[in-house]
TIGU-286437 format. One line per 3 residues: their letters; for each residue x, y, z of N, C-alpha, C, O. Coordinates in steps of 0.2 Angstrom, whole numbers, plus 5000, padded with zeros to 4 digits. Layout:
<sites>
a	X/Y/Z/X/Y/Z/X/Y/Z/X/Y/Z  ... $
</sites>
This chain:
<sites>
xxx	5135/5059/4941/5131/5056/4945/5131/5048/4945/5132/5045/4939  5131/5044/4950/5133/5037/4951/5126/5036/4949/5121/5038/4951  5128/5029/4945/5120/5025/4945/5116/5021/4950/5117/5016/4953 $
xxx	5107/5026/4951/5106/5021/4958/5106/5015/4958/5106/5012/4963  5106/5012/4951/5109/5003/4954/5115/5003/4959/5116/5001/4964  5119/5006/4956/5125/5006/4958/5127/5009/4966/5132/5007/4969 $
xxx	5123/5012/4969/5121/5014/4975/5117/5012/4978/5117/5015/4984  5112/5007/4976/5109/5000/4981/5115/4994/4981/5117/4992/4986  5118/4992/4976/5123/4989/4979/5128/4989/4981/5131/4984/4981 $
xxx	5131/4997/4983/5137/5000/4987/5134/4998/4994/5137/4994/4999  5126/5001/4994/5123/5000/5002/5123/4992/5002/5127/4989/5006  5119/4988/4999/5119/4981/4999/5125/4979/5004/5124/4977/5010 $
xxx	5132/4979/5000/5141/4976/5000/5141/4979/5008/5144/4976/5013  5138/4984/5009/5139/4988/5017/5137/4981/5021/5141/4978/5024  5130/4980/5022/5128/4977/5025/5129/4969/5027/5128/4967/5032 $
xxx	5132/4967/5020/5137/4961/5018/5141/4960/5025/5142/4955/5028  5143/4965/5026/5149/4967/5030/5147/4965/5039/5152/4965/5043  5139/4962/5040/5135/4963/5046/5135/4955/5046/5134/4952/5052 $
xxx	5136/4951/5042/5134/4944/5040/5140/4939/5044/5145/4937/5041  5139/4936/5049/5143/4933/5051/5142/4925/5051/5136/4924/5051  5145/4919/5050/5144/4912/5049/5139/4911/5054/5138/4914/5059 $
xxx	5134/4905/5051/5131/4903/5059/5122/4907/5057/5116/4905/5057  5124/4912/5056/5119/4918/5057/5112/4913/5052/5112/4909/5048  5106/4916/5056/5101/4915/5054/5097/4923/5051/5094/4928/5054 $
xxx	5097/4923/5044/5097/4928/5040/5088/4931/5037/5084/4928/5033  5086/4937/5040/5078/4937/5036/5082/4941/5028/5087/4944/5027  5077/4938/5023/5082/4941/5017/5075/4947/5013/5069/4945/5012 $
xxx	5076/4953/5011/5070/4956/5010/5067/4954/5003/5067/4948/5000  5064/4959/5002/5061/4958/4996/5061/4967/4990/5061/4973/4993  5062/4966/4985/5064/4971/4982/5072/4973/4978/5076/4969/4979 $
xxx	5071/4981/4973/5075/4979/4970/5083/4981/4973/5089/4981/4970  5081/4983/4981/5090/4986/4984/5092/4978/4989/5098/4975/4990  5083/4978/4990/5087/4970/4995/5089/4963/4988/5093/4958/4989 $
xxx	5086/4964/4984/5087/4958/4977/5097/4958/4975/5101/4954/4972  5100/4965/4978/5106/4966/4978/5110/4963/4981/5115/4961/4979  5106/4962/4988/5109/4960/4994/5111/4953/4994/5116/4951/4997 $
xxx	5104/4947/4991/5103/4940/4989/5110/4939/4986/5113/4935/4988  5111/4944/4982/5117/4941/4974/5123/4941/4980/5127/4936/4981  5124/4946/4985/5129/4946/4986/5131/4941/4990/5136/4939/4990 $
xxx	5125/4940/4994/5126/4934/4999/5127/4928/4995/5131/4923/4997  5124/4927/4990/5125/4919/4985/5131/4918/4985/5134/4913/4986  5134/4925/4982/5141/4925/4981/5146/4921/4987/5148/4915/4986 $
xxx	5145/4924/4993/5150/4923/5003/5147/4916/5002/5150/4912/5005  5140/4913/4998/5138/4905/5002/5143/4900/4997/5146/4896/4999  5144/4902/4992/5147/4899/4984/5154/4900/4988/5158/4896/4986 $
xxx	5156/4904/4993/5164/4904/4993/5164/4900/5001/5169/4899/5004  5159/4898/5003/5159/4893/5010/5156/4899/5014/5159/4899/5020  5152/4904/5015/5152/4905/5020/5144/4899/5023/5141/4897/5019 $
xxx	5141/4899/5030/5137/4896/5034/5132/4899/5036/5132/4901/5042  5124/4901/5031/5120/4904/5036/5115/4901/5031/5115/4898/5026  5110/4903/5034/5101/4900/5033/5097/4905/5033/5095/4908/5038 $
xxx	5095/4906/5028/5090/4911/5024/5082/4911/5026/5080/4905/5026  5079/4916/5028/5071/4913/5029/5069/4921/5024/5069/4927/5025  5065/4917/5017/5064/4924/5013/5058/4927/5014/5053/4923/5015 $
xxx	5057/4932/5012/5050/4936/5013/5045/4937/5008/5040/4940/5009  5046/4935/5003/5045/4935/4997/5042/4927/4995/5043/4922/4999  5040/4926/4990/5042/4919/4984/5046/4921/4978/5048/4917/4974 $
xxx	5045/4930/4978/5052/4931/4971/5058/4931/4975/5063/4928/4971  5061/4931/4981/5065/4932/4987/5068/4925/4987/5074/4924/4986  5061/4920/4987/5063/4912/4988/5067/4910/4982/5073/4908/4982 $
xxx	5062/4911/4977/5065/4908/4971/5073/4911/4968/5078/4907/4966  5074/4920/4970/5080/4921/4969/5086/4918/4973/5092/4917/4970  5086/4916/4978/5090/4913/4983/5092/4907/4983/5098/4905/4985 $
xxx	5087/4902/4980/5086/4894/4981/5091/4894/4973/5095/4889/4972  5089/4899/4969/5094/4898/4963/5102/4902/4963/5105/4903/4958  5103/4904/4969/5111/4907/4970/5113/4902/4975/5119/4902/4978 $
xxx	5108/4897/4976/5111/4888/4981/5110/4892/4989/5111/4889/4994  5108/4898/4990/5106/4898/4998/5103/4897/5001/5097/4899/5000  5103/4891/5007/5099/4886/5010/5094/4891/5014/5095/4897/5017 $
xxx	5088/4888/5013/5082/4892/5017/5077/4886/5021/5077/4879/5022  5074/4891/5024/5071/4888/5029/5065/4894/5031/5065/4900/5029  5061/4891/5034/5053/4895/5034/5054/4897/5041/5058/4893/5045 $
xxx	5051/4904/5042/5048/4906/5049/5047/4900/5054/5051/4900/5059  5042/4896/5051/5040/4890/5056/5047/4886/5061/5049/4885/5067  5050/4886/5054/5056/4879/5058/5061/4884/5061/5066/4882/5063 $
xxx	5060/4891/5059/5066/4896/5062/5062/4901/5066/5060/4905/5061  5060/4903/5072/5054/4908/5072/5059/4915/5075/5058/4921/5076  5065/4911/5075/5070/4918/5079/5074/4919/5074/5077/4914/5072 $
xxx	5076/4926/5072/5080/4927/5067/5087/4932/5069/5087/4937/5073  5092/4931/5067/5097/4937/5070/5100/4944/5068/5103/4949/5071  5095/4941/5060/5097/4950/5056/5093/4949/5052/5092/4943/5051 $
xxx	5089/4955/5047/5085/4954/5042/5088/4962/5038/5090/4967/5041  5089/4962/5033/5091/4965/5030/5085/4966/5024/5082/4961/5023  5084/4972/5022/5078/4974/5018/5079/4980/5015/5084/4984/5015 $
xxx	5075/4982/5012/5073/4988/5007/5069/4993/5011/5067/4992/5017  5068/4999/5009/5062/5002/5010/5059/5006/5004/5063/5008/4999  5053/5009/5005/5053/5014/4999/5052/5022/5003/5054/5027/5000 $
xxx	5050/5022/5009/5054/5029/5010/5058/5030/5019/5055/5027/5023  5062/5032/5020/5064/5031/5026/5064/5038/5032/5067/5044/5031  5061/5037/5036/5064/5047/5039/5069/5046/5044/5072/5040/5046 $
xxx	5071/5052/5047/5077/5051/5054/5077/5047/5059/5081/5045/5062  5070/5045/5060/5068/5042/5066/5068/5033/5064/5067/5028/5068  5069/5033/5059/5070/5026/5057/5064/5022/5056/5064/5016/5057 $
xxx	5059/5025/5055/5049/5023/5052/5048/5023/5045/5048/5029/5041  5048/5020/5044/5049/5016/5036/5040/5015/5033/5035/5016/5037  5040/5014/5026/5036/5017/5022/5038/5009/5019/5044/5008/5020 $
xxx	5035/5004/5017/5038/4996/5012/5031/4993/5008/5026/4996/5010  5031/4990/5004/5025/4986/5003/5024/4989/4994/5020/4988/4990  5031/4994/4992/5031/4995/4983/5028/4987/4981/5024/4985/4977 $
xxx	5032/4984/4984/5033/4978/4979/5029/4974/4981/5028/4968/4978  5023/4974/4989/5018/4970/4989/5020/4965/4994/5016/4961/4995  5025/4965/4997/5025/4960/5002/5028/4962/5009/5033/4959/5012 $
xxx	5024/4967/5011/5027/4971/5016/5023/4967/5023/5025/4968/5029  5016/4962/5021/5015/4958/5027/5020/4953/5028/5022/4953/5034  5023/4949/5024/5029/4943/5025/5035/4948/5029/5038/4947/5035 $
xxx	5036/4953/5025/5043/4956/5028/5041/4960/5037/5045/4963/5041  5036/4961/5037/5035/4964/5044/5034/4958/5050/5037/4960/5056  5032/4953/5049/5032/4947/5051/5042/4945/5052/5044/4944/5058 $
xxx	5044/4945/5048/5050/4943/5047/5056/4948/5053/5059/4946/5057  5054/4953/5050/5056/4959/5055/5056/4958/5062/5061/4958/5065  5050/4957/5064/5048/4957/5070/5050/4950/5074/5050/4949/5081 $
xxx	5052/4946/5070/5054/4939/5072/5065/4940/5072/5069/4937/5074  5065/4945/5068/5074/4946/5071/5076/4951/5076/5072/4955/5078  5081/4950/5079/5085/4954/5082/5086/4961/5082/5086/4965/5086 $
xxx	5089/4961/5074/5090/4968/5072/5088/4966/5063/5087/4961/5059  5086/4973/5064/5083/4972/5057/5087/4979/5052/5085/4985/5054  5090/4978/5048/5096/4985/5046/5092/4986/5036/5089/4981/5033 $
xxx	5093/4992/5035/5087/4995/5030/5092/4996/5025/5094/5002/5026  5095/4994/5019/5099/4997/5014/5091/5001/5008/5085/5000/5006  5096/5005/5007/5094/5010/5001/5096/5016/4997/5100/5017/5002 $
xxx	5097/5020/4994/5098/5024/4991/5095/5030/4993/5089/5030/4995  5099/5036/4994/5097/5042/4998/5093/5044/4996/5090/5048/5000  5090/5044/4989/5085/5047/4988/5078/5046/4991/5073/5049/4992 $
xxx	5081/5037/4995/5073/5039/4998/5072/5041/5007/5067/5039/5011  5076/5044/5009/5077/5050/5014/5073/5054/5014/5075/5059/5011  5066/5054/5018/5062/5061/5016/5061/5062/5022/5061/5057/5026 $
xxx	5061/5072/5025/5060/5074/5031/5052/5073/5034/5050/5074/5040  5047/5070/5029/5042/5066/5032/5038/5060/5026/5038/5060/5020  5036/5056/5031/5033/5049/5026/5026/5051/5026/5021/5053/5030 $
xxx	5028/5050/5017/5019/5049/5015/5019/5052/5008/5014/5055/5006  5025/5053/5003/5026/5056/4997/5024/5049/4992/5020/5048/4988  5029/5045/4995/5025/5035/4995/5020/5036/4995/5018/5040/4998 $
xxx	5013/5031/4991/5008/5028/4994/5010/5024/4998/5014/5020/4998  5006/5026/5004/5005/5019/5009/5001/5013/5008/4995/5014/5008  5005/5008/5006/5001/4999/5003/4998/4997/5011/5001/4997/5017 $
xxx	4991/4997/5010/4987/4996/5014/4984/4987/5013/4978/4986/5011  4988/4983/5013/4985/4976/5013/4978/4974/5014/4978/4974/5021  4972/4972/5012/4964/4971/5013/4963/4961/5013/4968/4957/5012 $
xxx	4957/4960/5014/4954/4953/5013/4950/4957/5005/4949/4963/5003  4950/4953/5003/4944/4954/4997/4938/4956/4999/4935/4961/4997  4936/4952/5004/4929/4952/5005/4926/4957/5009/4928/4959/5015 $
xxx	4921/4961/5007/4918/4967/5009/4922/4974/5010/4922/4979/5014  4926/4973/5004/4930/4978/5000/4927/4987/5000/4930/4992/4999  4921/4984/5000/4919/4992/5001/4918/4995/5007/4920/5001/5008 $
xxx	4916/4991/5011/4915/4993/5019/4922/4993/5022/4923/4998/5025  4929/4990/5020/4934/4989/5023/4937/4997/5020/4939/5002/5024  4937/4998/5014/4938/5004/5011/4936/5010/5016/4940/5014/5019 $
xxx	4928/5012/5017/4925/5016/5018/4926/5018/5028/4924/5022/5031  4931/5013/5032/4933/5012/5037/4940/5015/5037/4943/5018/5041  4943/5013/5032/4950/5015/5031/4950/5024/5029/4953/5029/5031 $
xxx	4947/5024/5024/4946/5034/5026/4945/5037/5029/4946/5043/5029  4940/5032/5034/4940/5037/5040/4944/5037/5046/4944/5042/5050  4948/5033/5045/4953/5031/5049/4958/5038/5046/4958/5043/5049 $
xxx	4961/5038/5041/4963/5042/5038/4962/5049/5039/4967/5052/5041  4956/5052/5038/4954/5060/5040/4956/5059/5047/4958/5064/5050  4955/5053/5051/4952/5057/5059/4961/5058/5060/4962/5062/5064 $
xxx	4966/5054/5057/4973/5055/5057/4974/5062/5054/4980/5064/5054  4969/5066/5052/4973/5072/5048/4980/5072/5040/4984/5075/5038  4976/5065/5039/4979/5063/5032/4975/5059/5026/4976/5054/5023 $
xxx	4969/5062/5025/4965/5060/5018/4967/5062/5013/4969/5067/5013  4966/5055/5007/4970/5053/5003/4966/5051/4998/4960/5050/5000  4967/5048/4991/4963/5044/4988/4966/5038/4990/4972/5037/4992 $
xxx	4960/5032/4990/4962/5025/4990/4962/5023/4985/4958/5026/4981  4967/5019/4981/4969/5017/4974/4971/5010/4976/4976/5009/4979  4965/5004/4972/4967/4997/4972/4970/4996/4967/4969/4998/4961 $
xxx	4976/4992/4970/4981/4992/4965/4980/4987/4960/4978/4982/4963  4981/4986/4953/4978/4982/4949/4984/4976/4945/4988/4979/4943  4983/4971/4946/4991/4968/4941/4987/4967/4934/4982/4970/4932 $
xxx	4991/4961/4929/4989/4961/4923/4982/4958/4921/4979/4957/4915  4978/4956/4927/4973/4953/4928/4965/4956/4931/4959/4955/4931  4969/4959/4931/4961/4964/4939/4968/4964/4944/4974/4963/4945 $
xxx	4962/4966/4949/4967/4966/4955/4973/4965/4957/4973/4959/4958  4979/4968/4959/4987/4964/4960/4984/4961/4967/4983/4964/4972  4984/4953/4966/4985/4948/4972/4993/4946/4976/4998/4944/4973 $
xxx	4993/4948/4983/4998/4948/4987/5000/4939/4986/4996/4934/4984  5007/4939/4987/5008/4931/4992/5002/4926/4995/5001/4920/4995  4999/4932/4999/4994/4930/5003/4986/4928/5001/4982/4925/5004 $
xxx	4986/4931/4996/4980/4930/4993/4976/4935/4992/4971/4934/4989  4978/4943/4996/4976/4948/4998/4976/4952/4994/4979/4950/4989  4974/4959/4993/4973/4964/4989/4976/4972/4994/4977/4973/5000 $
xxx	4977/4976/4986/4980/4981/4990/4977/4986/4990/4975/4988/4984  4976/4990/4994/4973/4999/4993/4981/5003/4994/4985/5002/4998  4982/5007/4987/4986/5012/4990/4983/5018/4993/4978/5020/4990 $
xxx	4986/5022/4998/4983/5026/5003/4988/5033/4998/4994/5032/4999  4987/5038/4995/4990/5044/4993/4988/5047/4996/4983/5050/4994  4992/5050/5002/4992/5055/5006/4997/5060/5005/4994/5065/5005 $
xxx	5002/5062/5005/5005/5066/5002/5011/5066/5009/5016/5065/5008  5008/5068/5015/5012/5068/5019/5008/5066/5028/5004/5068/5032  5010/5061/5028/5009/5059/5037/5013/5061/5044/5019/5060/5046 $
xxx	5008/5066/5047/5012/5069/5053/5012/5066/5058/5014/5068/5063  5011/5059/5057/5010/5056/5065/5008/5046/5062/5004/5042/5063  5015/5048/5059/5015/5038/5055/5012/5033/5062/5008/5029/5062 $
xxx	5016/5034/5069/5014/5027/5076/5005/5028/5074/5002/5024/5071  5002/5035/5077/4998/5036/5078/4993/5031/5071/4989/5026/5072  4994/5034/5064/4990/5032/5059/4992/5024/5059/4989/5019/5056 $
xxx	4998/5022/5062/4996/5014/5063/4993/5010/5066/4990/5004/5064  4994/5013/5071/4987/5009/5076/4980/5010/5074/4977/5005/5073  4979/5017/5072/4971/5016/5068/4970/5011/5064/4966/5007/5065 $
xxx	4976/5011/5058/4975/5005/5052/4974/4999/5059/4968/4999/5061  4978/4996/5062/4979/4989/5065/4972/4990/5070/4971/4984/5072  4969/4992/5071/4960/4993/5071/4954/4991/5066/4948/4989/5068 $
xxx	4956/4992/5061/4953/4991/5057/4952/4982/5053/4957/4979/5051  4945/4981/5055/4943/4973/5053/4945/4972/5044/4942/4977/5041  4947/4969/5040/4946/4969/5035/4954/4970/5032/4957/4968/5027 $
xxx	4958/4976/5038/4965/4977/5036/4969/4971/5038/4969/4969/5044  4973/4969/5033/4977/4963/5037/4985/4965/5036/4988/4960/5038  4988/4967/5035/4993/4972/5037/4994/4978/5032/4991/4978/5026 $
xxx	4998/4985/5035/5000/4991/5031/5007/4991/5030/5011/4987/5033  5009/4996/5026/5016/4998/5025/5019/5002/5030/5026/5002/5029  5015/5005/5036/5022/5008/5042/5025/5001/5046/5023/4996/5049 $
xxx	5031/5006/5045/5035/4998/5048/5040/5005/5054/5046/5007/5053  5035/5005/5059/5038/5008/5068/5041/5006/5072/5038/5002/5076  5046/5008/5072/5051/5008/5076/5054/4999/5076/5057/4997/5081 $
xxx	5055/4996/5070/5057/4989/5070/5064/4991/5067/5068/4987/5069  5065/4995/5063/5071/4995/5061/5076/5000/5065/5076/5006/5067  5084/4994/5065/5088/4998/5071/5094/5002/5067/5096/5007/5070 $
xxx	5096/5001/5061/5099/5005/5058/5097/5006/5051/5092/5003/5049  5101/5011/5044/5100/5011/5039/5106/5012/5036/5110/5014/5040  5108/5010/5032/5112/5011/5026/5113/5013/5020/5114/5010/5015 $
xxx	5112/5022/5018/5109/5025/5013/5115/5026/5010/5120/5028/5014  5115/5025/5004/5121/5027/4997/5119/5033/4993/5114/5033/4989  5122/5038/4993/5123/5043/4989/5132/5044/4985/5137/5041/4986 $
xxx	5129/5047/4980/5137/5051/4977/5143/5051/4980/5148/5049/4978  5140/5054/4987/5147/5055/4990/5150/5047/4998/5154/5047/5002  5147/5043/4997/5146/5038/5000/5141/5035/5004/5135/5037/5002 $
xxx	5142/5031/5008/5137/5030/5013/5136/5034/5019/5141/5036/5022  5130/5034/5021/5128/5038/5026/5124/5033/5030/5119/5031/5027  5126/5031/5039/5122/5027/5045/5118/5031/5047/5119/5037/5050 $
xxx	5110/5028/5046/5108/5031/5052/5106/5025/5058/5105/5019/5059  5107/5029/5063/5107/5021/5070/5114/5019/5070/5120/5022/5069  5112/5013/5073/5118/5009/5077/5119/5002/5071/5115/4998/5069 $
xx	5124/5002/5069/5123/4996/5064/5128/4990/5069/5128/4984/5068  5130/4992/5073/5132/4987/5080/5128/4984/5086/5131/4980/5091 $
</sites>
C-alpha cells in the first residue's frame, strides 16, 4: 500500500500541472493542499510567474517562506484557480472542509476564483457526506442561543447530531477570525444544499463546512493512480 502522504502529493504534482505563468493562484489550507505550496515554491524557485492569495496564516507563513509572492483578497478580488483540500468529497463534487479550521477564508477564496479543483487522497470519497464533523464557525457571543438554533436547524434537515465545541490548548480553538467552532456529528447528510441554507439562516453562524457546488473538479490518489472527478479543463 502506497503511503497517504505519498498520494496527496501524487494528487498535489497532478494539479501542478493546471498552473500556468501569469496565473493568479487561491492556495488552500491543510495537509494535501501544504503539498501543493511545496511544489509551487519549487516552479517559482525555477522562474515560474504567479501570485498567491492564501487562505490560511499557516498557508501565508508557509508560502512567504518557499519566497512565493502573495497578495490579499482585497488587492486581487478575482482569482483564476484555487487549489485546496477537503476532508470528505462525494460524486457530485460537495465538499465537507474546515478539519483544519479555516474553511471561512477558503470559501471566500473559492468563491472569488474561476475554478476551484480539490486534490486529495481516495480515502476521502464517501457515497455520502457527514461521516466528517461538519465545522460549523460561531461568534462567541451567545454561544448558547446560537447553538440551541443550530440543532434545530439540524433535526428539521433530518440530521441531529451532538454539537461538539472544538477546544485548542487553551479553552476554545479560536479560528483566524476570531471565531469559535461547533462540530456538528451527524453521521450522515441526505440533503448537504438543503442543510446549507438552513446553516446561512442562522444569526450567530458565520460560516460552515459545506462547500456546494464551488468546486469544478477533483484529483483523488489511490494505489492504483489517479482518479478525475469533473472537468480539470
Amino acid at each position: 500500500m502506497v503511503n497517504p502522504d505519498a498520494l496527496k502529493r501524487l494528487a498535489a504534482a497532478r494539479a501542478l500541472e493546471l498552473v500556468q505563468p501569469g496565473m493568479r493562484l487561491g492556495l488552500g489550507t491543510g495537509s494535501t493542499a501544504r503539498h501543493f505550496v511545496d511544489l509551487l515554491g519549487d516552479r517559482v524557485h525555477n522562474g515560474l510567474e504567479i501570485v498567491g492569495v492564501p487562505t490560511s496564516e499557516a498557508t501565508r507563513a508557509q508560502a512567504a517562506s518557499l519566497g512565493i509572492p502573495l497578495r490579499t483578497l482585497d488587492d486581487l478580488p478575482e482569482l483564476d484557480l484555487t487549489v485546496d483540500g477537503a476532508d470528505e468529497i462525494d460524486a457530485q463534487l460537495c465538499l465537507i472542509k474546515g478539519g483544519g479550521g479555516a474553511h471561512l477564508r477558503e470559501k471566500i477564496v473559492a468563491c472569488a476564483s474561476r475554478r476551484m479543483v480539490v486534490i486529495a487522497d481516495e480515502s476521502k470519497l464517501v457515497a455520502r457526506l457527514g461521516r466528517f464533523p461538519l465545522p460549523i464557525e460561531v461568534v462567541p457571543f451567545g454561544l448558547t442561543a446560537v447553538r440551541r438554533a443550530i440543532a434545530s436547524a439540524l433535526a428539521a434537515s433530518g440530521c441531529a447530531g451532538p454539537l461538539v465545541l472544538r477546544t485548542g490548548t487553551d479553552g476554545p480553538y479560536v479560528t483566524d477570525g476570531g471565531n469559535w467552532i461547533l462540530d456538528a456529528q451527524l453521521g450522515s447528510i441526505a440533503d448537504p444544499a438543503a442543510l446549507a441554507g438552513a446553516l446561512d439562516g442562522i444569526s450567530g453562524v458565520v460560516e460552515h463546512g459545506l462547500f456546494i457546488g464551488l468546486a469544478d473538479a477533483a484529483i483523488l490518489a489511490a494505489d492504483g493512480g489517479l482518479r478525475i472527478l469533473g472537468r480539470l479543463d
